[in-house]
C-alpha angles and dihedrals in degrees: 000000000000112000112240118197133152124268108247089208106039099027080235128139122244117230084214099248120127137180125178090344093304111126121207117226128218097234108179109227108257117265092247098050082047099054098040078055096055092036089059094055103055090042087064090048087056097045092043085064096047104040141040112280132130132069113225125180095271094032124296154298104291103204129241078255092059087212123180132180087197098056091045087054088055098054083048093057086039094057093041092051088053097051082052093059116089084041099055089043088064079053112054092051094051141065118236094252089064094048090048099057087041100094096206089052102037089058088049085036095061084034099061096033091049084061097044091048091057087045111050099359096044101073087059106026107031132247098278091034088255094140136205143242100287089019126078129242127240108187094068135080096247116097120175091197092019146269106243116112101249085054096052082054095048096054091035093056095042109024129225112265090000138142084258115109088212101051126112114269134182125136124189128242120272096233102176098022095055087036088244089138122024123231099269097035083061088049090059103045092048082058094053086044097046078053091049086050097052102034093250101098118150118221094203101045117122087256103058092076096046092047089049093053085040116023110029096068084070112024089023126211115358099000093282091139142220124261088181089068090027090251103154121211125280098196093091146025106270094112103166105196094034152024112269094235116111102253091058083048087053091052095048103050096045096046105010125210109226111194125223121211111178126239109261092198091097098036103049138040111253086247095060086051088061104048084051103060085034085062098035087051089060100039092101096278105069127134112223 
């Protein structure tokens, strides 16, 4: 049996346990901790009856109050839709040129494409469209399907590479892989690219040929590119799917990546599509 005893310094009782000479007291818990406790607890008891609380084996108890978050966050969908709507009415009957030029729904247009750009762009291009290597950016002038706003659109609504018909497609040769281009013939035409890169290309270099039987079809003369093939440019160093050093050059023309954007058309109203390439067109890198 413990041995109880009171506490010479506190006036305390012991609860008779003791360990290295020290001796434990049997300090009652303060009235006001005590009464928040019960009060807790009848407060849960009060809110397990009006709210929904408690799993059972087919869902769980509903609440006299029969509240739902998920009801609540309906009517607020509901009410913003609403709000929406006379705006997105003004959208649906008009192309993006004329809501651009219309200054009350270019500012909600920017507005509402701004939100929908953090929330499904962002991951891929970046917050401020900046891009990153494998994904292209949007603040530049340098556009490989181009950069008008009819063409945003276009490869906003349908994807590149994407499972839509209608999406823009164009893969590039497989040089080294499909033994189009032997080894040393790859090291010489990353050379002339690397010059076309950097504004020192030699036109008389081992590679240019190459490059013309080989390049030109697809980024024409001089590496400038076609938009209309989704070539991008050669003359600078805004390489998209790879580093501009030779050695990424290498890699890509031996065994090309090819990027993959979706096709937003199923995933998000035409209005939204609008205010999208509205907002990607300003971003820094649109084509008037």
């Amino acid at each position: 049996m413990a041995n109880v005893e009171k506490d010479l310094i506190s006036g305390q009782n012991t609860t008779g346990h003791e360990w290295d000479g020290i001796k434990e007291l049997d300090t009652p818990l303060p009235k006001w901790w005590a009464y928040i406790f019960w009060a807790c607890i009848v407060w849960s008891i009060g809110y397990f009856v009006a709210y929904p609380s408690i799993p059972t084996l087919t869902g769980y108890t509903k609440g006299v109050l029969k509240y739902s978050s998920r009801e609540e966050l309906s009517k607020d969908l509901a009410l913003q839709a609403q709000q929406r709507g006379k705006w997105l009415a003004d959208f649906q009957g008009k192309e993006v040129g004329d809501i651009a030029k219309d200054q009350n729904l270019l500012g909600y247009a920017l507005r509402g494409g701004k939100a929908a750009f953090n929330e499904n762009c962002a991951p891929c291009h970046g917050t401020g469209g900046e891009g990153s290597l494998g994904f292209a950016n949007l603040t530049d002038d340098e556009w490989i399907w181009g950069g008008k706003l009819e063409q945003i659109q276009q490869t906003i609504t349908h994807g590149i590479r994407s499972d839509d018909a209608k999406g823009r497609s164009q893969e590039m040769t497989r040089f080294g892989i499909d033994g189009v281009l032997k080894a040393d013939e790859i090291e010489k035409v990353a050379d002339y690219v690397v010059g076309l890169s950097s504004g020192k290309a030699d036109a008389a270099a081992p590679g240019a040929q190459i490059f013309a039987d080989n390049c030109v079809a697809c980024h024409g003369e001089g590496g400038v590119g076609n938009q209309d093939m989704g070539a991008p440019a050669l003359t600078n160093a805004l390489y998209t799917q790879i580093k501009g050093d030779k050695a990424s050059i290498v890699a890509q023309v031996t065994n090309p990546k090819h990027g993959v954007m979706p096709a937003w058309e199923a995933r998000l109203p035409a209005e939204t599509i609008k205010m999208l390439a509205i907002y990607v067109h300003s971003l820094g890198g649109g084509v008037k």
